[in-house]
N, C-alpha and C positions, 0 to 999 in steps of 0.2 A: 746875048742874054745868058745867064747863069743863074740855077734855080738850085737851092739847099733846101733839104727836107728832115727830118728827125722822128726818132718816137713814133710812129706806125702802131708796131705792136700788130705786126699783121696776123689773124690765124682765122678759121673758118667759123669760129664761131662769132665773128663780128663781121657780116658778108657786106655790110652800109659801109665799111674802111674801104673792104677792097674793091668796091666797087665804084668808089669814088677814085681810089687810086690808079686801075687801071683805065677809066676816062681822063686823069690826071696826063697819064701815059702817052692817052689818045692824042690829046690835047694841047695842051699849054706846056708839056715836055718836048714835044715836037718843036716847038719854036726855039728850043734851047741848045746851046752849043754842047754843054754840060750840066750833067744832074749829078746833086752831093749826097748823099744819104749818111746821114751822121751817126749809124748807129741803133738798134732796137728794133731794127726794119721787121722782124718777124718778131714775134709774141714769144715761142721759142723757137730753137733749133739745135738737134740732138747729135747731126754730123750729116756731110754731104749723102750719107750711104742709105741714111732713112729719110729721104725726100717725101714728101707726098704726094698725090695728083695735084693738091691745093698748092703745095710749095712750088709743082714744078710748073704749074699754069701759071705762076707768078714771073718765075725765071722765063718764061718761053714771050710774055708779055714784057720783060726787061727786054729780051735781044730782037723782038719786034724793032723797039725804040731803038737800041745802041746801031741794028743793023740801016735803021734810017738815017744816022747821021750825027748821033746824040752821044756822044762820052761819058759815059755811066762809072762812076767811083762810088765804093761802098766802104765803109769802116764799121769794125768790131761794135755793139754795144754790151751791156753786161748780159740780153737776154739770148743774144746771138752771136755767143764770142767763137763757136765752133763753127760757124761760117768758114769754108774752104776754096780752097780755088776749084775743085768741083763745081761747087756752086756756079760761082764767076764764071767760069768757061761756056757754062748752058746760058747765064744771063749776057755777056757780052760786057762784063763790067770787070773794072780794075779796084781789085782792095787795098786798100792803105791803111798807114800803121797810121797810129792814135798815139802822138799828136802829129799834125801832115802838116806842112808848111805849103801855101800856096798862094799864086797871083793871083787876084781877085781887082780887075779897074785897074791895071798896075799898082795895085799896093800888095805891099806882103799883108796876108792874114795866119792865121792858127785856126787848125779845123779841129775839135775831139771831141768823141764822145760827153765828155763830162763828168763820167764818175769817177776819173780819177783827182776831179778836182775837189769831193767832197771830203775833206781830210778829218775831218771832224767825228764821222761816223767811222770811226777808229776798228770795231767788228768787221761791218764791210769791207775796209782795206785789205783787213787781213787774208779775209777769204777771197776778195780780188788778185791777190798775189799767191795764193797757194792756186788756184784757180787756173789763173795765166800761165803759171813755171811751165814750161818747154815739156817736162815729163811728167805735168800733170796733164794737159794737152794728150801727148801720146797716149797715157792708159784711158783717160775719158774716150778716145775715138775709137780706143780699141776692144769698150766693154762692148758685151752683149745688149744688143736691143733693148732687149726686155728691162736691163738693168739702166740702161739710160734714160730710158722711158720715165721710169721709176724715180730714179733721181732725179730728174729736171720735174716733176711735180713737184717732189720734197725742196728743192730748194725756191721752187715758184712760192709754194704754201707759207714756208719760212717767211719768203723775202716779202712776203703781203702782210704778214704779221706784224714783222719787227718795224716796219715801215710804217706803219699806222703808233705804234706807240712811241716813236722816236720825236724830237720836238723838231720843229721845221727848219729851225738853223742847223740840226746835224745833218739831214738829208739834202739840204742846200751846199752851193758852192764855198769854199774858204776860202775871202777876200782875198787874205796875204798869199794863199797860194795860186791864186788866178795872178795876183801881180808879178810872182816868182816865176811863174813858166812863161807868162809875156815876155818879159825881163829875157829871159834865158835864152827864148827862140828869137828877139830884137823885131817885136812886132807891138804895131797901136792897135790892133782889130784880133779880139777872139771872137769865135765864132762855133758856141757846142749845144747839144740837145741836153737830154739825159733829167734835168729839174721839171720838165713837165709847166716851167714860169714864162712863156716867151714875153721877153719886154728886150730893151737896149740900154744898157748900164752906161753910165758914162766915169770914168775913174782918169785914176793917174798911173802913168808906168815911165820910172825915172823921170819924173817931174815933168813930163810930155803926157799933154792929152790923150787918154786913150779911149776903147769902146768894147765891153762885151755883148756881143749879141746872141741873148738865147733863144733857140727854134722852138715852137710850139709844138705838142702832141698833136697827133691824130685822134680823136673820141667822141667830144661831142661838136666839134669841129675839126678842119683841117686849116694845115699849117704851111705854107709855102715863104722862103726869104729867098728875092728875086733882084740881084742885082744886073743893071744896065749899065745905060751912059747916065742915066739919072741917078744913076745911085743906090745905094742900099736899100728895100723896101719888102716889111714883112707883113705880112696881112692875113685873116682867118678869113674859110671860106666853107660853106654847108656841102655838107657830107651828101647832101642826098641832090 
């Protein structure tokens, strides 16, 4: 069994997430070969060096799990793209690049976050890619606390803003380019977080059936896509 999870959005001031999450852990992770985390896993994150007690009970609660037998992969989301191998070493999990290619039942799927498939919200991108560059990375790790502090507010504050007045297709995926990166990576199954919509699209990629699956948030319920020998299977489940 193989569990994928997305959108979390973990932080201390929503203790009913994590505390559903780490019974998740307890739980129904344990019976799993591998857990996927697609991304948003924490609310934010300002660099391995300012951990918290909250962040690091979280990581010590991962390598519980990965040390019982569970192969734990984590990927980038927009809110937690400073995620380090710091991190990962305390949690016992491996990070991957956004888009990851992977065996899923013997099928190739496509794992990603998501928001790089929104092309539409054309601002966003922008500051996605000034964000990501290699040396933008190095000086955001390398400010001052204080100053990072500072800045992931300001841009949390922005991005709740501009997000409420945007129309629902810009902040959605862009069809043509969800069919372009299937196309690209020669796969029938994506499979990203990030729209907060979980449902299973079914489309076409080069004139072959295909299937986008999106993971559901954590909030007022949680989100688990649990594939076996039966199959693909995503279902909500109460937080408390």
């Amino acid at each position: 069994m193989i569990l994928l999870i997305s959108d979390l959005h973990l932080e201390e001031e929503r203790p009913d997430i994590s505390r559903a999450f780490l019974h998740f852990l307890d739980t129904r992770a344990r019976q799993a070969e591998a857990l996927y985390i697609l991304g948003d896993f924490f609310e934010v994150w300002i660099g391995d060096d300012a951990m918290t007690p909250f962040q690091r009970s979280i990581a010590e609660a991962l390598r519980r799990l990965s040390d019982s037998g569970t192969r734990i992969y984590l990927m980038h989301g927009n809110r937690d793209f400073l995620l380090g191998k710091g991190f990962c070493r305390e949690a016992g999990c491996t990070l991957l690049g956004d888009p990851h290619v992977v065996n899923l039942n013997g099928e190739k799927a496509l794992l990603m976050h998501g928001d790089s498939l929104c092309t539409l919200d054309v601002g966003y991108q922008k500051m996605r890619r000034l964000l990501r560059n290699p040396l933008s990375l190095f000086i955001l790790r390398n400010l001052p606390l204080n100053t990072r502090h500072k800045l992931a507010r300001k841009l949390r504050s922005e991005s709740r803003s501009q997000t409420r007045m945007k129309a629902s297709d810009i902040v959605d995926v862009t069809p043509e380019e969800v069919q372009r990166v299937m196309a690209q990576y020669g796969v029938k199954t994506l499979i990203h977080g990030h729209t907060h919509r979980p449902a299973v699209h079914e489309l076409q990629v080069d004139g072959q059936p295909a299937r986008r699956i999106v993971l559901g948030d954590w909030d007022k319920q949680g989100w688990a896509l649990q594939i076996d020998e039966n199959g693909f299977d995503q279902r909500p489940f109460a937080l408390d």
